[in-house]
Structure formats: structure tokens, C-alpha cells
TORKOL-4160 file (C-alpha; in steps of 0.2 Angstrom, whole numbers, padded with zeros to 4 digits, m for minus):
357
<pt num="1" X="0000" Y="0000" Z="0000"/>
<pt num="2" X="0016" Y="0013" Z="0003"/>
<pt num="3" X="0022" Y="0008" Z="m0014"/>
<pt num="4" X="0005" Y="0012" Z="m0020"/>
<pt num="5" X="0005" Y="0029" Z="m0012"/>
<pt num="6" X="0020" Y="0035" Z="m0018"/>
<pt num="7" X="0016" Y="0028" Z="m0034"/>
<pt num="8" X="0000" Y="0040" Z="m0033"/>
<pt num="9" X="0007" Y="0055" Z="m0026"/>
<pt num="10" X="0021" Y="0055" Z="m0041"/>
<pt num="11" X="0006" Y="0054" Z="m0054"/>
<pt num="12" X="m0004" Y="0067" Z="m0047"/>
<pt num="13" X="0010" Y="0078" Z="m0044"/>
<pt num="14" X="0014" Y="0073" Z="m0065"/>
<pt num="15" X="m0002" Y="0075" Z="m0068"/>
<pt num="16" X="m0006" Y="0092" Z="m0059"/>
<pt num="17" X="m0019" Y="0080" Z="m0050"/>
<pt num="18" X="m0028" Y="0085" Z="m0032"/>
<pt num="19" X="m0024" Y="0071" Z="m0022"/>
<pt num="20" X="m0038" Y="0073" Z="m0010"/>
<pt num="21" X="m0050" Y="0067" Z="m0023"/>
<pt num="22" X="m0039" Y="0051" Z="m0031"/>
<pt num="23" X="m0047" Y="0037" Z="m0021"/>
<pt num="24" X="m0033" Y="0024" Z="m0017"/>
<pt num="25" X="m0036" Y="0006" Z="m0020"/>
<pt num="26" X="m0026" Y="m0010" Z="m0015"/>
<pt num="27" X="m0030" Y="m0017" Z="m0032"/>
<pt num="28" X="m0017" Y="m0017" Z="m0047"/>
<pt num="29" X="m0031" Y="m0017" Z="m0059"/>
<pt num="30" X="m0036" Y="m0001" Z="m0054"/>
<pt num="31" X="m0022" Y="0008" Z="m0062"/>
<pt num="32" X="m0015" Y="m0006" Z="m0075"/>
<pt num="33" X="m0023" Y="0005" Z="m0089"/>
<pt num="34" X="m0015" Y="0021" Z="m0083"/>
<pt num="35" X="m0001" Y="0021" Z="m0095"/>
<pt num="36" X="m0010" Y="0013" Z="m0110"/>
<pt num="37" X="m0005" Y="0023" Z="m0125"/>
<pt num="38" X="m0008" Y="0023" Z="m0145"/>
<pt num="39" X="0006" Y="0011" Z="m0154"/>
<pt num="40" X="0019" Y="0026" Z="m0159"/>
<pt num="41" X="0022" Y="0013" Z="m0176"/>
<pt num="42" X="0005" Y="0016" Z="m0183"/>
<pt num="43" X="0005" Y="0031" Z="m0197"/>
<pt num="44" X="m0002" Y="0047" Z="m0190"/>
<pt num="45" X="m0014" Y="0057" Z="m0200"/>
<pt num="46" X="m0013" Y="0074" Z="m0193"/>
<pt num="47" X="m0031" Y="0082" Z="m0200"/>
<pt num="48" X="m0024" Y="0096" Z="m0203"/>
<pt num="49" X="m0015" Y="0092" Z="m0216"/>
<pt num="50" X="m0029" Y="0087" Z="m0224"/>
<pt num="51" X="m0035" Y="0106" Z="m0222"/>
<pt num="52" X="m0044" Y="0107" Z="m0208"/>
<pt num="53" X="m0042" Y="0122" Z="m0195"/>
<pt num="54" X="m0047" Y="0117" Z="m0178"/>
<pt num="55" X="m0051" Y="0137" Z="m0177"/>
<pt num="56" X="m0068" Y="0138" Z="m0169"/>
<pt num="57" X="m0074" Y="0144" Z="m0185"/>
<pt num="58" X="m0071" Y="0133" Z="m0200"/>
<pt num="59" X="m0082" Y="0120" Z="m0199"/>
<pt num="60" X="m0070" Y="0104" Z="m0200"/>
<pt num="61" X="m0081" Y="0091" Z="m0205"/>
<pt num="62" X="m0077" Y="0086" Z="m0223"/>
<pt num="63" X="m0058" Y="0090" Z="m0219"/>
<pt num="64" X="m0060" Y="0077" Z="m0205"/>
<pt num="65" X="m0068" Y="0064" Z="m0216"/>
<pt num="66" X="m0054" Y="0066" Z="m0229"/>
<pt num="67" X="m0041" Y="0060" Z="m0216"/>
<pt num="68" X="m0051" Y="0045" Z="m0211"/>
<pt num="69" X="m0054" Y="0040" Z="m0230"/>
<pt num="70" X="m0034" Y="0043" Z="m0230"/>
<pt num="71" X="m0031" Y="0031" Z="m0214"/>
<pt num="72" X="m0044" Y="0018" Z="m0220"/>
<pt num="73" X="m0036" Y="0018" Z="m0238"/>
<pt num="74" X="m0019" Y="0013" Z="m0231"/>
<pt num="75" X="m0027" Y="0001" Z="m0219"/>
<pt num="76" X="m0028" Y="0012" Z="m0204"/>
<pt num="77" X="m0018" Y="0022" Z="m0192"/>
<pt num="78" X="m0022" Y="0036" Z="m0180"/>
<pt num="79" X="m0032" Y="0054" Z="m0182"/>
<pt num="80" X="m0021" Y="0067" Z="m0175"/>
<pt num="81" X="m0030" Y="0083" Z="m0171"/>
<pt num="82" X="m0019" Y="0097" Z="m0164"/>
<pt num="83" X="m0023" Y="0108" Z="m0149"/>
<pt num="84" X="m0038" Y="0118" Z="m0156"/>
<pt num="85" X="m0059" Y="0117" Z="m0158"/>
<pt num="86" X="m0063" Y="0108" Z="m0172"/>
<pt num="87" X="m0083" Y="0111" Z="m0177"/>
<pt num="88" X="m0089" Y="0098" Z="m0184"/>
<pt num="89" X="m0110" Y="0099" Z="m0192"/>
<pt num="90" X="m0115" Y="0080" Z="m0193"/>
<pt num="91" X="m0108" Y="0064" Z="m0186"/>
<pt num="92" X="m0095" Y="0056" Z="m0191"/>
<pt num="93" X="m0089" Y="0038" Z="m0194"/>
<pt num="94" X="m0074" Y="0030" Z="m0188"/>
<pt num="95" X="m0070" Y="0014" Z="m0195"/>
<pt num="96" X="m0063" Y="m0001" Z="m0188"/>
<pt num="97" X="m0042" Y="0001" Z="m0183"/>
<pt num="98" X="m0043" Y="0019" Z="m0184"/>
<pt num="99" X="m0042" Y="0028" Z="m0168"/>
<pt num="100" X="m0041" Y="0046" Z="m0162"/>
<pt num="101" X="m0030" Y="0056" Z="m0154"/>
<pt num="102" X="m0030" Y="0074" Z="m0146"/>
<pt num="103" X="m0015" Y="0086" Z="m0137"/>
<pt num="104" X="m0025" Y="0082" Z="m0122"/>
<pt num="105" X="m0043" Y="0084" Z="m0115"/>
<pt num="106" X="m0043" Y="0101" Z="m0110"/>
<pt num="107" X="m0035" Y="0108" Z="m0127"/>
<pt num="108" X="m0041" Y="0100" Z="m0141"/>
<pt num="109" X="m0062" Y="0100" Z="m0142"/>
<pt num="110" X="m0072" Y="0091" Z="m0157"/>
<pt num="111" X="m0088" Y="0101" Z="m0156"/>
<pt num="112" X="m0105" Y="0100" Z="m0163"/>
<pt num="113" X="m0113" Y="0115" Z="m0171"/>
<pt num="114" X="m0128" Y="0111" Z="m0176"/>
<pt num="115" X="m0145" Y="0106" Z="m0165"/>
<pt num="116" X="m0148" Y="0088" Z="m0169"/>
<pt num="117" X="m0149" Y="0075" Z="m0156"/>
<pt num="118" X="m0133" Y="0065" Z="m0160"/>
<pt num="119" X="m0116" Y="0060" Z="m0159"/>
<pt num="120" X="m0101" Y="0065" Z="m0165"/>
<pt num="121" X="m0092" Y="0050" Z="m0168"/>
<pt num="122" X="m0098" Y="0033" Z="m0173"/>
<pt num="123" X="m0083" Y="0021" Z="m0167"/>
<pt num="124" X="m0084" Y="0005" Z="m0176"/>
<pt num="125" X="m0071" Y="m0005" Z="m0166"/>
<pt num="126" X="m0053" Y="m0010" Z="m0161"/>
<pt num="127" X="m0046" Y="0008" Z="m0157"/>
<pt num="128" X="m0043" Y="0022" Z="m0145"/>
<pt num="129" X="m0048" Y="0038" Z="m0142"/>
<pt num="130" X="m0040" Y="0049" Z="m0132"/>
<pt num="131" X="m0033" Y="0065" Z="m0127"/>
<pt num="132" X="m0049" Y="0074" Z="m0134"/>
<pt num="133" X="m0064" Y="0084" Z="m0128"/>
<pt num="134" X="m0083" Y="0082" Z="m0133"/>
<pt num="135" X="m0096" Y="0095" Z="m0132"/>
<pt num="136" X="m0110" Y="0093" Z="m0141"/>
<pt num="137" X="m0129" Y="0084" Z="m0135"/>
<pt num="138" X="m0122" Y="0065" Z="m0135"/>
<pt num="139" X="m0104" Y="0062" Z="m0138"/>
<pt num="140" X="m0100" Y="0045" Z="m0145"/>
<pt num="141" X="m0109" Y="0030" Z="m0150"/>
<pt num="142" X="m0097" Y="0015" Z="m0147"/>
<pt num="143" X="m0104" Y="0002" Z="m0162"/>
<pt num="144" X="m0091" Y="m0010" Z="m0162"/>
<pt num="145" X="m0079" Y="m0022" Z="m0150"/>
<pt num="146" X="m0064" Y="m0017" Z="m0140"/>
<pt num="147" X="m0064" Y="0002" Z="m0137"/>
<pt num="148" X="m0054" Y="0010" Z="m0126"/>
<pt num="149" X="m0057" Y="0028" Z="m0121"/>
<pt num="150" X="m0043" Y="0037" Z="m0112"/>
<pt num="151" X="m0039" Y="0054" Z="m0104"/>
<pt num="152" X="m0055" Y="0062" Z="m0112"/>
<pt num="153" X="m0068" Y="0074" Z="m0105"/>
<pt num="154" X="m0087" Y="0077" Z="m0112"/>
<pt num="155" X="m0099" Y="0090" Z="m0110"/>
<pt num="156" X="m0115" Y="0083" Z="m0118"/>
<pt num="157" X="m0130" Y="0090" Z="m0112"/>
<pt num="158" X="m0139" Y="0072" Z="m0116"/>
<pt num="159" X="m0125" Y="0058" Z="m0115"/>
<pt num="160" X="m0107" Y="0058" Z="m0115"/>
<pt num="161" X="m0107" Y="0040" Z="m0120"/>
<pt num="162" X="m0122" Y="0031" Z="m0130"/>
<pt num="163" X="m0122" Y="0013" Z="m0126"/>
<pt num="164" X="m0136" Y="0007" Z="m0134"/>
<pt num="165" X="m0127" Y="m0005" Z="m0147"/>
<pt num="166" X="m0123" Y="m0022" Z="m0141"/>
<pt num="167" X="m0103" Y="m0023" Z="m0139"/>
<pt num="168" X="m0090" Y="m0031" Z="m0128"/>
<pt num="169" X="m0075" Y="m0023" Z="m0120"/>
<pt num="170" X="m0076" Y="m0005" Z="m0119"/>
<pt num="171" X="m0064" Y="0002" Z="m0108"/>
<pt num="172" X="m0068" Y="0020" Z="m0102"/>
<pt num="173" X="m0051" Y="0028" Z="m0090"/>
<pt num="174" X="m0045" Y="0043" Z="m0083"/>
<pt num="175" X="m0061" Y="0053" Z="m0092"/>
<pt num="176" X="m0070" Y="0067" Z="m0085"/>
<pt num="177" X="m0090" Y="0068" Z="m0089"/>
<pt num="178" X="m0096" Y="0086" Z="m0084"/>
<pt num="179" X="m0110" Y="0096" Z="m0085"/>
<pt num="180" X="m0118" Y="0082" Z="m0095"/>
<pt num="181" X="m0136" Y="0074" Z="m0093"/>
<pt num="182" X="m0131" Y="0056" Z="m0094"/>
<pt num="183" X="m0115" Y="0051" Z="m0091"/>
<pt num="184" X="m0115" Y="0034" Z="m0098"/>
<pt num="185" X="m0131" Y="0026" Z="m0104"/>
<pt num="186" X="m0135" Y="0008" Z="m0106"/>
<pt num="187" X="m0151" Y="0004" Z="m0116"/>
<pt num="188" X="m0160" Y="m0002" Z="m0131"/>
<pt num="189" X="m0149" Y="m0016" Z="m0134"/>
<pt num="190" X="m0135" Y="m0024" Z="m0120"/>
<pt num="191" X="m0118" Y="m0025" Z="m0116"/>
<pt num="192" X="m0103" Y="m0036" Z="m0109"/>
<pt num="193" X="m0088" Y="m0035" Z="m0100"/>
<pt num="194" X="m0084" Y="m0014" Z="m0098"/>
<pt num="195" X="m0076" Y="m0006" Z="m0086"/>
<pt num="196" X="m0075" Y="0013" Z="m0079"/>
<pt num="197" X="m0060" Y="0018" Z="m0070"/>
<pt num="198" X="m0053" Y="0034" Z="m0064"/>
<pt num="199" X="m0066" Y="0044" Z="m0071"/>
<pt num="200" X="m0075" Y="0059" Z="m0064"/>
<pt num="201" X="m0094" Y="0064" Z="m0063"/>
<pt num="202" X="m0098" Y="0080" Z="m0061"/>
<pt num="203" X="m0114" Y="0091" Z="m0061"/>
<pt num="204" X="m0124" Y="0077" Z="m0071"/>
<pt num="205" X="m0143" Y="0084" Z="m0074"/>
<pt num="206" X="m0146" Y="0065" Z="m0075"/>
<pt num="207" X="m0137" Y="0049" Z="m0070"/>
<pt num="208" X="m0119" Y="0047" Z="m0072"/>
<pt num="209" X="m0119" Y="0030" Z="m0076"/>
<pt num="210" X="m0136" Y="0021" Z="m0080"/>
<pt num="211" X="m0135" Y="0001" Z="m0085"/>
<pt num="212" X="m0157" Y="0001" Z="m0089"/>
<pt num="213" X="m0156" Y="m0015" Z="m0100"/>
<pt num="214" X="m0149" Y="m0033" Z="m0097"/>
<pt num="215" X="m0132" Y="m0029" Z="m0099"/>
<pt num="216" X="m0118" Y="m0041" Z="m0089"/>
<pt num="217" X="m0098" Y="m0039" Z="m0082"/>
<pt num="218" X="m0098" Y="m0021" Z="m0080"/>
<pt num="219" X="m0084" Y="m0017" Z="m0067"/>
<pt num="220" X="m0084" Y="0002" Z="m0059"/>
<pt num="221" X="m0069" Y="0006" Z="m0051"/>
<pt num="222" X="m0059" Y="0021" Z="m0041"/>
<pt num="223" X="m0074" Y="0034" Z="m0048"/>
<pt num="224" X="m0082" Y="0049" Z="m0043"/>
<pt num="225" X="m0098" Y="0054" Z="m0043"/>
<pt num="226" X="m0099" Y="0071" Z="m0036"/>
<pt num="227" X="m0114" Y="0085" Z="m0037"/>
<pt num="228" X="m0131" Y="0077" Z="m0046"/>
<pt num="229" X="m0142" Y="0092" Z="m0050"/>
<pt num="230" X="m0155" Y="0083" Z="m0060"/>
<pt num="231" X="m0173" Y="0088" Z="m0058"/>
<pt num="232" X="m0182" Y="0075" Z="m0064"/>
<pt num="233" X="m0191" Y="0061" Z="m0050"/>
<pt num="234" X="m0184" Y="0049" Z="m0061"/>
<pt num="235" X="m0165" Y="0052" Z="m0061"/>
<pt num="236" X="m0153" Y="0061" Z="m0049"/>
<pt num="237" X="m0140" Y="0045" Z="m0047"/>
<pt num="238" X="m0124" Y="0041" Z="m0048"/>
<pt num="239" X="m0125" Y="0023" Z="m0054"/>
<pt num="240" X="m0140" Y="0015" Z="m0059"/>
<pt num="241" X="m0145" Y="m0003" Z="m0064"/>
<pt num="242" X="m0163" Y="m0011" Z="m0069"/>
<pt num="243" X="m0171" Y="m0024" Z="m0082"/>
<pt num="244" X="m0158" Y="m0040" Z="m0074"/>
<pt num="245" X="m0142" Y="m0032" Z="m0076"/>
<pt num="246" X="m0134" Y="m0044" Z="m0067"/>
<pt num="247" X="m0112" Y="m0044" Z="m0062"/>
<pt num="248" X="m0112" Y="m0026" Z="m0060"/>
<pt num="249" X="m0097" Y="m0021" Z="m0049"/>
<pt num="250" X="m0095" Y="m0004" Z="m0040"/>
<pt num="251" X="m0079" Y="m0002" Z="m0031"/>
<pt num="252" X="m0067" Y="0012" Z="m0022"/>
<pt num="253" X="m0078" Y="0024" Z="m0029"/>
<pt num="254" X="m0086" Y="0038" Z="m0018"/>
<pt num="255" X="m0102" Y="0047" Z="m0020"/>
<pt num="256" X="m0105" Y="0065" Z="m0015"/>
<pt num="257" X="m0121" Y="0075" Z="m0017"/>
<pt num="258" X="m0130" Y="0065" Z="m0026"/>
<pt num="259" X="m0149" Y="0073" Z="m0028"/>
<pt num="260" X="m0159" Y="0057" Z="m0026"/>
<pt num="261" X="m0143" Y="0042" Z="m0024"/>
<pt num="262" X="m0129" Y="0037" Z="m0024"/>
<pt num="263" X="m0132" Y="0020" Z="m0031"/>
<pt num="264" X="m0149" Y="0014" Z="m0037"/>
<pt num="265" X="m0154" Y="m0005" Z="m0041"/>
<pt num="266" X="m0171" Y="m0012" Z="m0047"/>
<pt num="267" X="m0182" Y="m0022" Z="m0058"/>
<pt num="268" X="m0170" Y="m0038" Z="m0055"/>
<pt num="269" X="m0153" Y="m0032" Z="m0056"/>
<pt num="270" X="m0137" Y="m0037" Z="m0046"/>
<pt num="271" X="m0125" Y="m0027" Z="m0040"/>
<pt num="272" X="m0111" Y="m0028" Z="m0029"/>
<pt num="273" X="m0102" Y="m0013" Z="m0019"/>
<pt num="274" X="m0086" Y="m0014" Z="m0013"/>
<pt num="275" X="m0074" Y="0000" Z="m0005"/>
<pt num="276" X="m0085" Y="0013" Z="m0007"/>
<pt num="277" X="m0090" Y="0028" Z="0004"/>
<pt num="278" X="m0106" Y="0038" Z="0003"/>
<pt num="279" X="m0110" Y="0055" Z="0009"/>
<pt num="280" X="m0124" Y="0069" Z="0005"/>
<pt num="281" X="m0136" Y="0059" Z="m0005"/>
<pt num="282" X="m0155" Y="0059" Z="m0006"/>
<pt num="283" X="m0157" Y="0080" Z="m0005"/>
<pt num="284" X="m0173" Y="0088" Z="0003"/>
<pt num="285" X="m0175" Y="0098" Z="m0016"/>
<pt num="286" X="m0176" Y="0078" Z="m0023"/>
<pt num="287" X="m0197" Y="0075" Z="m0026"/>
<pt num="288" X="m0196" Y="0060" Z="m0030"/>
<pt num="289" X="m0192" Y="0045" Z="m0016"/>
<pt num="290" X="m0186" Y="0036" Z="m0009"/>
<pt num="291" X="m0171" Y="0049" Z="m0002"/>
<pt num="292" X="m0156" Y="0038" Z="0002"/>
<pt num="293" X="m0137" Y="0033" Z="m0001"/>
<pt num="294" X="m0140" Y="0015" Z="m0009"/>
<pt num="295" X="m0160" Y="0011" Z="m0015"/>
<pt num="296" X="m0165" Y="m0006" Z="m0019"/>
<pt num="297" X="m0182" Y="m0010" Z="m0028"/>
<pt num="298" X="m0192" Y="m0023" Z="m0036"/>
<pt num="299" X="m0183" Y="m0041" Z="m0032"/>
<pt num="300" X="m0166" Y="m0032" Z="m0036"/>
<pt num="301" X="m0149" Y="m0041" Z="m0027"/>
<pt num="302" X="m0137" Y="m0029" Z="m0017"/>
<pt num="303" X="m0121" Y="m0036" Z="m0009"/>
<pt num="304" X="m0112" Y="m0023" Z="0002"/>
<pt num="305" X="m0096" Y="m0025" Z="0009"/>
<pt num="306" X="m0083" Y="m0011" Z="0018"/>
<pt num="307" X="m0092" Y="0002" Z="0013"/>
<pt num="308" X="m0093" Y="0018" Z="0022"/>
<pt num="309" X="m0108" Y="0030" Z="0024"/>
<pt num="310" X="m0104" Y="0047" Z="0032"/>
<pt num="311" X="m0115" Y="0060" Z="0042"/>
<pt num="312" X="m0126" Y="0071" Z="0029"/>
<pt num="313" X="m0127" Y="0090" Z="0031"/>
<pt num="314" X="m0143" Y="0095" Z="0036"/>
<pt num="315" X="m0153" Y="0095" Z="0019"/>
<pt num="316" X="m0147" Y="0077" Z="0017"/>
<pt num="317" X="m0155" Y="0062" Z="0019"/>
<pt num="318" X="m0148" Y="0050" Z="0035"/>
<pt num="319" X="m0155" Y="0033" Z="0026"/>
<pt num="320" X="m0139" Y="0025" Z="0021"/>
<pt num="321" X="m0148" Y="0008" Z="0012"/>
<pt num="322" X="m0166" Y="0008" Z="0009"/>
<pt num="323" X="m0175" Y="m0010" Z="0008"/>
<pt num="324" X="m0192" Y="m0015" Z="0011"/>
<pt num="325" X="m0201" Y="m0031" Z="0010"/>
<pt num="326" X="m0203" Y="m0039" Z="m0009"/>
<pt num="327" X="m0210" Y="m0036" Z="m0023"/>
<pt num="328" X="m0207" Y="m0016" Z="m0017"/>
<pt num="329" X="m0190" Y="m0021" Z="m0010"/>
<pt num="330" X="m0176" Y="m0033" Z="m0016"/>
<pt num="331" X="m0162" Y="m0044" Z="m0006"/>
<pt num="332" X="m0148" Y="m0033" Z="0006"/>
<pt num="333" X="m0134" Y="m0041" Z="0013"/>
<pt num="334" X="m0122" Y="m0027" Z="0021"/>
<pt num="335" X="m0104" Y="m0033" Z="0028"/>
<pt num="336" X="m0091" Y="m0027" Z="0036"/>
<pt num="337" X="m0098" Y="m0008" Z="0033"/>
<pt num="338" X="m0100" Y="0008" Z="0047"/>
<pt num="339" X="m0110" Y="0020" Z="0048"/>
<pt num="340" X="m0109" Y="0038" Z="0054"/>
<pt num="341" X="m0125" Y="0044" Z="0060"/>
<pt num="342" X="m0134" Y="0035" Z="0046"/>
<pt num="343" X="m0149" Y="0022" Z="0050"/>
<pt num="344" X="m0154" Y="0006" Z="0037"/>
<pt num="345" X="m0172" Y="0001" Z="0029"/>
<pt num="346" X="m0179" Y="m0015" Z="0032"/>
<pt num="347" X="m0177" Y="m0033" Z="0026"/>
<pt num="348" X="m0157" Y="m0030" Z="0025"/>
<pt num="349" X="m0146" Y="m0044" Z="0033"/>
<pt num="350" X="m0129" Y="m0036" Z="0042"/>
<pt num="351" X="m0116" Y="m0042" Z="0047"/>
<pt num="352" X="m0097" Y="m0038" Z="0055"/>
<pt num="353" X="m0105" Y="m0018" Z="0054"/>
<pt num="354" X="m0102" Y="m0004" Z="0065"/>
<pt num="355" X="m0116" Y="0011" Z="0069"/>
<pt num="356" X="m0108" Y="0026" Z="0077"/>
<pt num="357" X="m0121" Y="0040" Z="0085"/>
């Protein structure tokens, strides 16, 4: 764990990183994708050399395309955009083994200009995007298997991530999602084997990850999820899981002022929390209910274990789990937890648990 620390201090010190907010984990998984980076042998297709400006004014878009049809001609290779904003007026497809790459998140922006309701990239599979910022209404439709997204941030009023297309191994690391109405979101059709690490969730106006379809082996890891200002009685999450999710894993992950919770379970679904700590959730402004750290609903399956639920500020709810008796509740089983000033529902089996008043 010393080796760990140190480890973590050098990358946030790199990194201009606020410790405080990096939550530690004993796990070497939780930072084996950290130094993940785009093969340097693959040909580089700098879009600007295929015209486009990255000025805030031009729009990019056809400019962009002719490097991808350049990249897809010789068999792939990586789109390099430099530090700019690049405006882009209709989605854009990314084939197979071509991948994307930015001067870093906070420099170089892809931007929609028009009103539409869609993405900016389509990503058809086996690449990397990274370095880059998205702001538009959604930001990427993953449509093919293993995707990595690395070191990105997007500000999508309506999703960051569009999951609706059935795919394996999406890995999402070191990505900010701000100011966007769902961070990631799982529906129309499933998928498998994806994990979330190191990423941020900030002021989300709906959920910052919602898994609402049958999708299996997610993994969130070392995440947070801070400030949910979502009005709707329907959303105001940090993770959420329905329709028989199931092997759904939430660990060292923290959840701060979250509007209605931290992590809500239902319709069937199977979750497991590990190593997480909870504070603020379930706000007096929520109308909606119930008001809580963790919810479980309608014969959903919850496994707790050495998680830790903080006092709440006034305006805050003290339920840490809420649980009832099915078909309105589900199955609780809490381990090894504490709990600061917070109290439990019913039907919830505990064990090894600590309650300080």
C-alpha cells in the first residue's frame, strides 16, 4: 500500500492531480490502464494536413472525413488533431483500426454545431480515443468491440457516452464527464464486459452511469460521482442498474451530493459494492423517493461489503440503504460496513457492521 501511495502521489504531482480526490485502492487493476498509449508505429494522419483548422470557426467536418478516408485507404492508423476546436456539423464515422487522438482533454475540443440530437463519432471498433474533448448533445456511439477511451472529458447536455449497441470490452479511464445529462447510458440493446475507471462525474442533470437494460460484467472502479443536480423524480444518481443487469461491480468509488442516490438498483438487477463511501445523497429539493445513499427495488440483489456511509449536512438524507419487503424491496446483505450517523431500511441482513451515533 506505501508503494501504492507514492506511486499515486508521483502521478498526481505529473499530472497536476488533487490528491484529495484520487481514491486509493489496494488493487493493481485499478491503475494497470494508466499508461495505456496509442502504438507510436501506426502512421499518423494529422487532419490538418488534410485542411482542416481546428479554429472555432471553420467547420472541420469534410476535412476530418478526408483523413479517415486517407487512414482507411492505407489500412488504418491514428487521427491526430492538434490543440484547437474543431466544429464539426454531422456525425462522423470512424472505421474499424482507426483511432483518435487529441493534445490532451482540456486543449483540443471536437464540437457540434448544429441542434440535432446525435453524436459526433460513430466508433466501429478495435481503437482508442484519447486525449480529446466532446461537447455537443451526445458524444460517441461505441458500435463496435474493444474500445478504449482514455484521458477524455465530455460535456453533452444528453449523454457523454451512448451505449445502446450491443458490444464487448469498452474500456472508459481517466475521463471526466461534466455538466452532462447522462454520463454513460445503457439501453436499447445490452452489453458485456466494460469497465469505468478513474473517471469523474460532475454536475450530471441525469445519471452518471445508468446500466437500464440486461447488460452483464460491468466493473466500476476508483470513480467519482460528485454533485447530481437533476430535476427530474426519475433520475438524480450516480449509478443506476434495472431490467436483470446482473455482475455489475461498484468499487473504491465515492459518491458526493447526489440529488436522489448514490447508487440505485431495481427491476432484478445485481449489484455488488465494494470499498465505497457515501456522503450527502437523497437532497430535501429531490421530489421524488425514496431519499437515500443506496436504493433497492423490485426483487433487485445488493451485496455490500466495507463500505462507508458518512453523516449528511442537514438538507441530506440519514437513510444509508433503503430496503423493504418484496415485490417493493429486493435482497440486502451489508458486511463489514460503518456508519456515521446514518440508520438502514428493512429486510437487510448485516453483518461484521459498525453504527456510530
Amino acid at each position: 500500500m506505501k508503494i501504492l501511495l507514492i506511486v499515486l502521489i508521483f502521478y498526481c504531482s505529473f499530472y497536476n492531480k488533487d490528491i484529495s480526490k484520487v481514491v486509493i485502492s489496494d488493487s493493481p487493476t485499478s491503475y494497470e490502464y494508466q499508461s495505456k498509449k496509442l502504438n507510436e508505429k501506426v502512421p499518423l494522419y494529422n487532419v490538418k494536413d488534410y485542411g482542416a483548422k481546428g479554429d472555432n470557426l471553420s467547420d472541420d467536418t469534410d476535412k476530418i472525413k478526408t483523413a479517415i478516408k486517407a487512414a482507411k485507404t492505407s489500412g488504418g492508423g491514428t487521427i491526430f488533431f492538434e490543440k484547437g476546436t474543431y466544429l464539426v456539423s454531422s456525425f462522423i464515422e470512424i472505421p474499424s483500426n482507426i483511432s483518435i487522438l487529441g493534445e490532451g482533454k482540456l486543449n483540443t475540443t471536437l464540437k457540434r454545431t448544429d441542434k440535432k440530437t446525435e453524436r459526433i463519432l460513430t466508433l466501429w471498433g478495435d481503437q482508442t480515443v484519447q486525449d480529446i474533448g466532446f461537447n455537443s448533445k451526445i458524444g460517441i456511439l461505441p458500435s463496435g468491440d474493444n474500445i478504449t477511451v482514455l484521458d477524455c472529458k465530455f460535456q453533452s447536455s444528453i449523454q457523454g457516452i451512448q451505449n445502446a449497441v450491443t458490444i464487448y470490452n469498452l474500456i472508459v479511464i481517466n475521463t471526466i464527464f461534466e455538466n452532462c445529462g447522462y454520463g454513460i447510458l445503457s439501453n436499447v440493446n445490452p452489453s458485456f464486459d466494460v469497465k469505468i475507471i478513474n473517471c469523474r462525474f460532475i454536475n450530471i442533470t441525469s445519471d452518471g452511469i445508468e446500466i437500464n437494460i440486461n447488460s452483464e460484467r460491468w466493473v466500476i472502479e476508483n470513480c467519482i460521482f460528485d454533485k447530481n443536480i437533476s430535476k427530474s423524480i426519475w433520475a438524480g444518481v450516480g449509478v443506476g442498474a434495472a431490467i436483470s443487469a446482473k455482475d455489475i461491480t461498484i468499487k473504491n468509488s465515492s459518491f458526493n451530493n447526489m440529488i436522489a442516490q448514490g447508487v440505485h438498483v431495481e427491476d432484478h438487477a445485481e449489484v455488488t459494492i465494494k470499498n465505497s463511501s457515501f456522503v450527502n445523497c437523497g437532497s430535501e429539493k429531490f421530489t421524488g423517493s425514496p431519499k437515500a445513499d443506496i436504493a433497492v427495488l423490485s426483487g433487485a440483489k445488493v451485496n455490500i461489503i466495507d463500505c462507508v456511509f458518512y453523516k449528511s449536512n442537514k438538507e441530506y438524507s440519514d437513510l444509508a440503504v433503503y430496503n423493504t419487503l418484496a415485490p417493493v424491496g429486493g435482497t440486502v446483505y451489508i458486511k463489514n460496513s460503518d456508519f456515521y450517523k446514518k440508520n438502514i431500511g428493512s429486510n437487510i441482513s448485516v453483518q461484521s457492521s459498525e453504527f456510530f451515533e
